[in-house]
N, C-alpha and C positions, 0 to 999 in steps of 0.2 A: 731585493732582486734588481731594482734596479739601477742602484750601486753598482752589482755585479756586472752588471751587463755594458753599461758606460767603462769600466774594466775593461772588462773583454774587447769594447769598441776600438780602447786607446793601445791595448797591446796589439789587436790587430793591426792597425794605424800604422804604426811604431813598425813592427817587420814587415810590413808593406813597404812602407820607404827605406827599411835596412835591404831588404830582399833588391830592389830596384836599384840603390847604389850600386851595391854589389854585382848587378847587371852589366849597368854600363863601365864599370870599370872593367869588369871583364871582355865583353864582347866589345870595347877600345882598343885593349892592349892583344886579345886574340884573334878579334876578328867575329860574326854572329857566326859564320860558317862553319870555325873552327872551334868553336865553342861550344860544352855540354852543360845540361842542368846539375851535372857531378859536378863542375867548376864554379859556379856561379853559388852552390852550396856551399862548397867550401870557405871562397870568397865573403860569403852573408854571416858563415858562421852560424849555420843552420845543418840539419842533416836532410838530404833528398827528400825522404820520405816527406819531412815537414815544408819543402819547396811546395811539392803535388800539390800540398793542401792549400796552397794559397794561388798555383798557376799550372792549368793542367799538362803543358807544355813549354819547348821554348818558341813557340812564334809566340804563344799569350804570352808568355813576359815580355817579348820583344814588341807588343801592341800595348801592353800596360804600361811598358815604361815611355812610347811615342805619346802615349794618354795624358799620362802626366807631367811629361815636359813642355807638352804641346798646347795643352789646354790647361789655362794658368787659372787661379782668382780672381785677379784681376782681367782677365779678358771674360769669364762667368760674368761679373760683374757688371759689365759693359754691355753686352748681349742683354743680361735680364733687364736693364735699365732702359735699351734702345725705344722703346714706345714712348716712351718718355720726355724723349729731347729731341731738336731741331735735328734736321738730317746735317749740318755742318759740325754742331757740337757731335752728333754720336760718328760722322767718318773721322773727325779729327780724334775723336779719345779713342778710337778701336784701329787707328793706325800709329798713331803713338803708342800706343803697348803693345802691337804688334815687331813695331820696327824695334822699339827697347829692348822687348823679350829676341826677338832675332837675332839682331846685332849683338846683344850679350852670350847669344849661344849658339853660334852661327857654327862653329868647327863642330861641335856634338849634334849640332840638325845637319849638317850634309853629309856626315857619318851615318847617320842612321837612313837621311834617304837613299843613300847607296846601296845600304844593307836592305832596306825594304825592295828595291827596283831588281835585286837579284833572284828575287823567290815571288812568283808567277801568285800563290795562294796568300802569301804576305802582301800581296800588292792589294791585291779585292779584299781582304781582312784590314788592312789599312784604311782603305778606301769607303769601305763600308761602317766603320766604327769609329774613325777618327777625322777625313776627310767631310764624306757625306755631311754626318749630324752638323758638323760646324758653315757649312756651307747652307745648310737648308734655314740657319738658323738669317745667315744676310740675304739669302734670298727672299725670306719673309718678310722681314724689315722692308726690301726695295717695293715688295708688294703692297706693305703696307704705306707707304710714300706715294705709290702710283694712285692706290683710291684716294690715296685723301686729297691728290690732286699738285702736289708738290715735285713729282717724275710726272715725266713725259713718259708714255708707254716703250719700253723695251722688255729686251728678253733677260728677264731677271738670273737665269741661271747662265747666261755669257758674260754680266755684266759681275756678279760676285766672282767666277771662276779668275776674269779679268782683274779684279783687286787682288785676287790670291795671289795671283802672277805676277803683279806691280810688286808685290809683297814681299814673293820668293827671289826676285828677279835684285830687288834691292840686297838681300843678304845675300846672295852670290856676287855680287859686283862688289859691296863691300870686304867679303875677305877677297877676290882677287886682286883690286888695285890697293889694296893693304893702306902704309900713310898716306899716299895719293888721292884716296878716295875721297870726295866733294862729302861725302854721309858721313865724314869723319871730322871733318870742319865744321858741319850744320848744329845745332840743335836737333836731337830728336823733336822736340814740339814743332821746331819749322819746318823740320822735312816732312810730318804729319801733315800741316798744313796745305805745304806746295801741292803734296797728291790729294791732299781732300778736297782740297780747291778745283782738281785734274776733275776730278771722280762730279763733284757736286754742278762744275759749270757744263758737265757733259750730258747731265741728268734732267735738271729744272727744266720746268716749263715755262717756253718761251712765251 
């Protein structure tokens, strides 16, 4: 039995990420708008019917696949670890695999937040399921910095949204000034640094 069921786990696996390719390639070259779950089937190489069962809709495919490009293993990894280490070691490793993961997929994230910024119920299902959880998870962190005496008291949910925006703001300036760009010249580890540095000298207690 449960043989069978570790089966079942890894097929399901397996057309979860076939189904989600199949996604984004579609909703790329068509657009989410103009895109139906009849196209995204066919593309998977699934039949409809067998979509449903996996995404009751197309905004959930279009939030399952922000899920899964968005929130990496290695950024899981980092988060679950944070209790763990200095507040310079954990801003430096959780914006270095931020700025990595960005900068490597920076054209397919600001496709999608296009597409999300368009649909009013995509934006609070976004928001709610992918922003939210990841955002509640650094505001713990800064809370848990502040008792133990190592932050100065601030407002923990201005100061994570603020990294968000250091974040976003870097992969937007990245693809615009293309080879120009100074994050193209850098090291990821040191441009991690430069803002942890930003983020950490802003924070301590003096």
């Amino acid at each position: 039995m449960t043989t069978r069921i570790k089966r079942k786990e890894r097929i399901t696996k397996t057309r979860r990420k076939q189904i989600l390719k199949a996604a984004l390639s579609v909703f790329s070259t068509q657009g989410y708008g103009e895109s139906t779950m009849a196209d995204v089937a066919v593309a998977a190489g699934v039949g409809v019917g067998t979509l449903y069962n996996y995404y009751k809709n197309k905004r959930d495919l279009l939030i399952s696949l922000v899920q899964k490009l968005m929130i990496s293993e290695g950024l899981i990894h980092i988060l679950d670890k944070m209790a763990d280490q200095s507040s310079g070691d954990f801003m430096d490793s959780l914006l270095e695999e931020r700025l990595e993961f960005g900068f490597g997929n920076v054209q397919t994230i600001l496709f999608l937040f296009f597409e999300i910024q368009r649909d009013t119920k995509l934006q609070q299902q976004y928001v709610q399921e992918v922003v939210g959880p990841l955002l509640a998870r650094i505001e713990d962190y800064i809370r848990l910095q502040i008792r133990r005496g190592d932050f100065r008291k601030v407002d923990e949910k201005i100061i994570a949204r603020t990294m968000a925006g250091a974040i976003i703001g870097s992969m937007i300036l990245y693809r615009l000034e293309q080879r120009d760009s100074p994050f193209k010249k850098a090291h990821r580890k040191d441009i991690a640094h430069e803002l942890s540095g930003l983020f950490i000298n802003g924070l301590v207690r003096k």
